[in-house]
C-alpha atoms as one frame of an Amber mdcrd trajectory, in Angstrom:
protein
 -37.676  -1.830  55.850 -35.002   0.642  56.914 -32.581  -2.492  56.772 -33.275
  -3.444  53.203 -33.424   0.404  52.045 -29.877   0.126  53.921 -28.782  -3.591
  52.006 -29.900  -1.436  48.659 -27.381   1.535  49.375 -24.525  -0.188  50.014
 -24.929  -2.507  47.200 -25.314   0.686  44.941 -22.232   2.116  46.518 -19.997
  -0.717  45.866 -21.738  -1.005  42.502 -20.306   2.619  41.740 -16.899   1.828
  43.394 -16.146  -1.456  41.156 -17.367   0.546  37.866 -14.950   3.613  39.286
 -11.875   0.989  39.498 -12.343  -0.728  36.497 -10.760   1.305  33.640 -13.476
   2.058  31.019 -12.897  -0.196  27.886 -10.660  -2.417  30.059 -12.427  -5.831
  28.504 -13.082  -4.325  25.112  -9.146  -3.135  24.202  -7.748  -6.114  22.741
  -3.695  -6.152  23.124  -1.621  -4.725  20.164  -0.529  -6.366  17.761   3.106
  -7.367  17.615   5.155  -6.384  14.490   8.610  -6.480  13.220  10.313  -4.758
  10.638  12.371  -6.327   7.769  14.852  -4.092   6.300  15.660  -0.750   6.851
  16.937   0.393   2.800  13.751   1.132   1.709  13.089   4.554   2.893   9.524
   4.580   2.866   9.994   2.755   6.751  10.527   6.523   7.648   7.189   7.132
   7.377   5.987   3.802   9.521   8.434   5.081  12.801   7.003   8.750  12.690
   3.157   7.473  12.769   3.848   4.551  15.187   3.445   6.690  18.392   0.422
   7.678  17.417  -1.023   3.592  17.163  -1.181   2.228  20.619  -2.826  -0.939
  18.932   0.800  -1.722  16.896   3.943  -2.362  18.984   7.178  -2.955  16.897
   9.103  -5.666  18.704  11.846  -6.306  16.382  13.765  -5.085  13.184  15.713
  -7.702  11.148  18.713  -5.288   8.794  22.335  -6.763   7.753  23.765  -3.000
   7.721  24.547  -2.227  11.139  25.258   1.625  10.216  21.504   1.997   9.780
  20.587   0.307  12.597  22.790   3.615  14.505  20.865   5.964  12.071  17.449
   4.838  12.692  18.235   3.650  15.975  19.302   7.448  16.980  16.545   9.236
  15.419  13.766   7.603  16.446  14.995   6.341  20.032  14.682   2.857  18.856
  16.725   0.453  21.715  19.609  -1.426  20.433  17.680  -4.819  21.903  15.372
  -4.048  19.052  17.964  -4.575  15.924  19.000  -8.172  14.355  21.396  -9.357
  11.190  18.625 -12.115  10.507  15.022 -12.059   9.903  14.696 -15.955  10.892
  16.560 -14.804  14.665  14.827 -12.159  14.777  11.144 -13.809  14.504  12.303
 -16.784  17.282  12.966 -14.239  19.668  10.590 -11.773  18.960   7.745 -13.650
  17.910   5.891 -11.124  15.658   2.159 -11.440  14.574   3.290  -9.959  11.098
   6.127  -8.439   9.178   6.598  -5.266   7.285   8.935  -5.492   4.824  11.339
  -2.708   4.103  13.882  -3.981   1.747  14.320  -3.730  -2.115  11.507  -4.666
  -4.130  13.473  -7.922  -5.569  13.722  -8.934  -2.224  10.336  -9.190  -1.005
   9.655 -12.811  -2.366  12.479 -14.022  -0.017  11.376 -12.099   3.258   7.742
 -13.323   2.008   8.660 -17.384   2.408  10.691 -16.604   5.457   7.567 -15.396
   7.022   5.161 -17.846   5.425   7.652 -20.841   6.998   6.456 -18.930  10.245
   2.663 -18.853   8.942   3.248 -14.158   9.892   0.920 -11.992   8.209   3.095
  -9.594   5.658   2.516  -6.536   3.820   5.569  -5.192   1.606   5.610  -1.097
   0.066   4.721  -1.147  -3.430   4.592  -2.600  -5.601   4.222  -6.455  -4.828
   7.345  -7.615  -6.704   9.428  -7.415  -9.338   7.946  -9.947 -11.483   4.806
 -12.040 -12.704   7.087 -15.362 -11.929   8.066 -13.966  -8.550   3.641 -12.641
  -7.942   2.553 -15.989  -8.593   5.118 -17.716  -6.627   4.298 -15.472  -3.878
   0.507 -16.649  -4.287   1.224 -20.225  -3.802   3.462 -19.406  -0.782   0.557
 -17.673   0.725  -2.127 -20.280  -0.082   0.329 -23.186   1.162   0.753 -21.747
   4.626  -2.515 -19.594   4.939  -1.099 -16.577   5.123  -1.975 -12.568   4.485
   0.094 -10.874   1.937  -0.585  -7.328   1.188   1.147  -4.783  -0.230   0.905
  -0.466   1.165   0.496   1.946  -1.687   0.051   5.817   0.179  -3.168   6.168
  -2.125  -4.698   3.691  -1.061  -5.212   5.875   2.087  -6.460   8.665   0.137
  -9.860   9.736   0.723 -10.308  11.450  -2.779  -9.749   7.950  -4.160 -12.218
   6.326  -2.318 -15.139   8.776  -3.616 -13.807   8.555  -7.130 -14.169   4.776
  -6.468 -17.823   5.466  -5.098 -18.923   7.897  -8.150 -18.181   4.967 -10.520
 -19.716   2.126  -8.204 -23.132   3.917  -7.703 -22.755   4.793 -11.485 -23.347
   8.485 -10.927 -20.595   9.175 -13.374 -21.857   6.237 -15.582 -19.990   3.390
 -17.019 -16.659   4.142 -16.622 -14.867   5.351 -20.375 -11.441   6.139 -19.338
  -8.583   6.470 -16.443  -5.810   8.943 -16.562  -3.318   8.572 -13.669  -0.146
  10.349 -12.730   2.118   9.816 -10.281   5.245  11.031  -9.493   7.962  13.720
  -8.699  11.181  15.688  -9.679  13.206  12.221  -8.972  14.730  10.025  -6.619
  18.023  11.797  -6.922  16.460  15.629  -6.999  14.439  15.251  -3.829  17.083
  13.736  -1.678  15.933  10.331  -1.441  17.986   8.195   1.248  21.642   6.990
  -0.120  20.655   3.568   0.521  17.370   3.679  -1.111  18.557   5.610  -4.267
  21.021   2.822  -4.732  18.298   0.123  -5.677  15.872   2.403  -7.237  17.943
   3.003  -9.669  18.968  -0.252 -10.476  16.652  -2.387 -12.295  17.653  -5.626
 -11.382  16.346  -4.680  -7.551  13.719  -2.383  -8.429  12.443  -4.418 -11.418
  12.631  -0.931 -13.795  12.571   2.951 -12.980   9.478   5.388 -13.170   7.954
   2.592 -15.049   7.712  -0.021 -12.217   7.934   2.933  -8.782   5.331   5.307
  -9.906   3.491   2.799 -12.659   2.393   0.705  -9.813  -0.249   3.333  -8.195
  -1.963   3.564 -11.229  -2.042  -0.019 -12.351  -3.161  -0.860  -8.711  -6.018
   2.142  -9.109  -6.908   1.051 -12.201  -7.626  -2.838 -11.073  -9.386  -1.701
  -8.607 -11.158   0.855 -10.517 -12.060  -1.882 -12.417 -13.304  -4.573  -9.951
 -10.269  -6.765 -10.735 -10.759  -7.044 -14.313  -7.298  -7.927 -16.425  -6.418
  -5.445 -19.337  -6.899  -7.048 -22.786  -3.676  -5.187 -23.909  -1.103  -3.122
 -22.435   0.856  -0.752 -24.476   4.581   1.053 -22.602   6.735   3.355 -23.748
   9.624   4.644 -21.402  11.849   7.889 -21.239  15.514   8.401 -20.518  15.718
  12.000 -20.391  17.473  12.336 -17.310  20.681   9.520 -19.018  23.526  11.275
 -16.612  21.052  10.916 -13.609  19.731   7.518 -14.236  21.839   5.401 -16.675
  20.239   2.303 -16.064  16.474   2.492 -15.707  13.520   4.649 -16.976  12.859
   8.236 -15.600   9.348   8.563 -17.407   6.960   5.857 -18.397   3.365   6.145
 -20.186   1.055   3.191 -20.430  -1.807   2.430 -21.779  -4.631  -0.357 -20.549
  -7.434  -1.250 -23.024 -10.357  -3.063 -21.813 -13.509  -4.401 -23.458 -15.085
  -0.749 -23.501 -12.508   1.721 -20.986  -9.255   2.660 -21.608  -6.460   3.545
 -18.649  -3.675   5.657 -19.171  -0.839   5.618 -16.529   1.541   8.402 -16.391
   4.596   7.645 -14.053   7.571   9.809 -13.737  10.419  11.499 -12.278  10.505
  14.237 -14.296   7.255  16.248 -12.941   8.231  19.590 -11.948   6.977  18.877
  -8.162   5.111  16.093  -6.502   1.775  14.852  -7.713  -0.886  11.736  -7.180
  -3.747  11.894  -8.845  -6.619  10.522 -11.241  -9.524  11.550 -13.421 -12.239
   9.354 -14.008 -14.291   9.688 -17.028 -17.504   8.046 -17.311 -20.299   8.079
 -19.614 -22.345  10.690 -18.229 -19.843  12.877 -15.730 -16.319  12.462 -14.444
 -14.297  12.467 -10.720 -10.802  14.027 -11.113  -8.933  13.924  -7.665  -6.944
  16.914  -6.076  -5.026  15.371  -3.443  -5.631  12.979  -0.855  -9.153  14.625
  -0.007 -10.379  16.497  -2.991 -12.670  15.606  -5.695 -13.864  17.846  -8.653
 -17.083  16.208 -10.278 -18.821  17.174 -12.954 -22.670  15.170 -14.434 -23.848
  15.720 -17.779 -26.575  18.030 -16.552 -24.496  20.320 -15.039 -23.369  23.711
 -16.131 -19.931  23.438 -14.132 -18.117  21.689 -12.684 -17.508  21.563  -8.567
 -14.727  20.676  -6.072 -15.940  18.429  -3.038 -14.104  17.361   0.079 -13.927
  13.875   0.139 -15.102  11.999   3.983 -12.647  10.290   5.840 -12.515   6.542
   4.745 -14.516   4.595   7.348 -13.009   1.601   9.600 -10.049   0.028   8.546
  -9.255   1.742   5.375  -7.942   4.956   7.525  -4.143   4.147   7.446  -2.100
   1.181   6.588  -1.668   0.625  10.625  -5.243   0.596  11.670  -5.929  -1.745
   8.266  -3.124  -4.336   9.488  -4.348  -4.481  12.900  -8.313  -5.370  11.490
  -6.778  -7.689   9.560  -4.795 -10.070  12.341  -7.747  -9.536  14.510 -10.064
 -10.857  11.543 -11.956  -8.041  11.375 -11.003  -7.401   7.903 -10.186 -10.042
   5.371  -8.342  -8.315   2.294 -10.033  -9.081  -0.925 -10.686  -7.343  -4.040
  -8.960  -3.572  -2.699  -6.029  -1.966  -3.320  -4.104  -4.143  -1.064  -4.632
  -7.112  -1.912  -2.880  -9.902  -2.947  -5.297 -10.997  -5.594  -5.333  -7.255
  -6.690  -1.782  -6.954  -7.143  -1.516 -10.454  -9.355  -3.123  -7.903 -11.922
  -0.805  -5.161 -11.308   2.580  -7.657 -11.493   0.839  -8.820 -15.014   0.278
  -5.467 -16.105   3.436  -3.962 -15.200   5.820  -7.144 -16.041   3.768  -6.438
 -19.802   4.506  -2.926 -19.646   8.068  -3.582 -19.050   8.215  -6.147 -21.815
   6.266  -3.721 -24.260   8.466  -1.060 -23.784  11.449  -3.423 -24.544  10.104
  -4.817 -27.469   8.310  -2.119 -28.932   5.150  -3.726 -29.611   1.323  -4.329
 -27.614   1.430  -7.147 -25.170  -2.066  -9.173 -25.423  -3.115 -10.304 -21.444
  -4.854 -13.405 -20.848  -6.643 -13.529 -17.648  -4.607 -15.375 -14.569  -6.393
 -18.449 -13.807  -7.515 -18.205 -10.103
């Protein structure tokens, strides 16, 4: 007996040892995910180099830029190694061999980086909005149907929990049937808050931006609006632009309004660089209450029963939908399959049509009547 109590104890003990050894989630903690960067002018990749520290599941293992002189700038502010930095995307990918790109470049360049990457079957998700045009959206659809790839596009409110439970209000119908959108988005302008040299230079040119306000700030809403609207197409969209800012911007929009009419809702998209300060935010009207958003966790809701109305805080979004890192990684490890949200690809074949319409209805001066996009 005192043998086996003996055999028991030491088995324990070793028991104890291996679990000591073994670093606890060891076996769980998949490897991060590999991805490269592809172009350095847009200067929303700013935001992408501060947060990476702070994603152990993302490694960036390459960054494909022609202009050398960012490659110092970026290179020397972020304590990025010069083994890191290529002239071509295609190099870059064979030696680096990323699970997915983030693209970085102007907005009339994403359809290019986009069948680069497909050629490699990588994963890609581009800053807003998806491109510059309807021709270019649905070109970019058959790309990523031909080669089975992801193709999503990173709009900051998507991130936003205030959105989310504005989203939630409607879905659950405690707000009702939703009646109406208003969205703004926006700021002082490019120009006014300092916006990168590089990255002013294409804003403000419509041939690489696709338009001004109307296509940088009229994205978000268009995008919220979908979405808002479980992917439903507009029957009509209705633009009118602003140049109030002519010595500023010469070329493009600074201020954009447009209107979406559906079957029984209406959206109204305010987009613009004349706001006296920074703002992103919608009110949802439904047809007994509303949700009007304060920031990227504030809510203000109001029922038709109620004598006032009250300011919430919003609860972090659950899983994926934290931050455009944590979303990518679910999605190459197929947690996540992106279908029907605010990144979408399928999601932003709506926003191309609308804004594409908007730009055209502005130009013409008349309604634009949508069809929907055949699937």
């Amino acid at each position: 007996m005192r043998n086996l109590y003996s055999s028991i104890w030491m088995i324990a003990t070793v028991g104890i040892w291996l679990a000591a050894a073994i670093p606890q989630g060891s076996a769980q903690s998949p490897p991060p995910v590999r991805v490269a960067i592809v172009g350095l002018t847009h200067g929303h990749v700013e935001g992408f180099l501060a947060a990476l520290p702070q994603h152990s599941d993302v490694k960036l293992v390459g960054i494909a830029e022609a202009d050398t002189t960012l490659w110092t700038r970026y290179g020397q502010k972020y304590s990025l190694p010069d083994t890191l930095f290529y002239k071509s995307m295609a190099n870059m990918i064979e030696r680096c061999h990323p699970q997915a790109i983030l693209v970085y470049t102007s907005i009339a360049e994403h359809r290019h980086a986009i069948e680069i990457a497909a050629q490699y079957g990588l994963a890609v998700m581009v800053e807003k909005p998806l491109t510059i045009s309807l021709d270019d959206a649905l070109a970019i659809r058959r790309v990523a149907r031909e080669h089975h790839i992801q193709v999503m596009v990173n709009y900051e409110t998507t991130w936003y929990a205030s959105n989310k439970a504005a989203y939630d209000e409607a879905a659950d119908r405690r707000i009702g049937e939703i009646r109406r959108m208003v969205i703004h988005d926006g700021h002082q302008g490019p120009k006014e808050i300092g916006v990168q040299p590089e990255f002013l230079s294409w804003l403000t040119d419509p041939a690489q931006n696709g338009a001004g306000a109307l296509y940088d700030f009229g994205c978000y809403g268009a995008d919220l609006a979908t979405w808002m609207m479980h992917g439903e197409t507009p029957l009509a969209v209705t633009a009118v632009v602003n140049h109030d800012k002519p010595q500023l911007y010469p070329h493009v929009d600074d201020d954009a309004t447009i209107v979406l009419q559906y079957p029984r809702a209406q959206a109204v998209i305010q987009a613009s660089w004349n706001w006296p300060f920074s703002r992103k935010d919608m009110e949802v009207y439904g047809a007994t209450g509303y949700a009007i958003t304060v920031g990227p966790d504030k809510v203000r809701l109001r029922y038709e029963h109620d004598a006032e109305e009250r300011t919430v805080t919003a609860p972090p979004p659950g899983g994926p939908r934290k931050n455009s890192l944590d979303y990518l990684a679910a999605v190459l490890r197929g947690q996540f399959i992106p279908k029907g949200d605010l990144t979408a690809l399928d999601t932003n074949i709506v926003v191309m049509q609308i804004l594409d319409s908007a730009r055209e209805s502005a130009r013409a001066g008349r309604t634009i009547r949508l069809t929907r996009i055949e699937e």
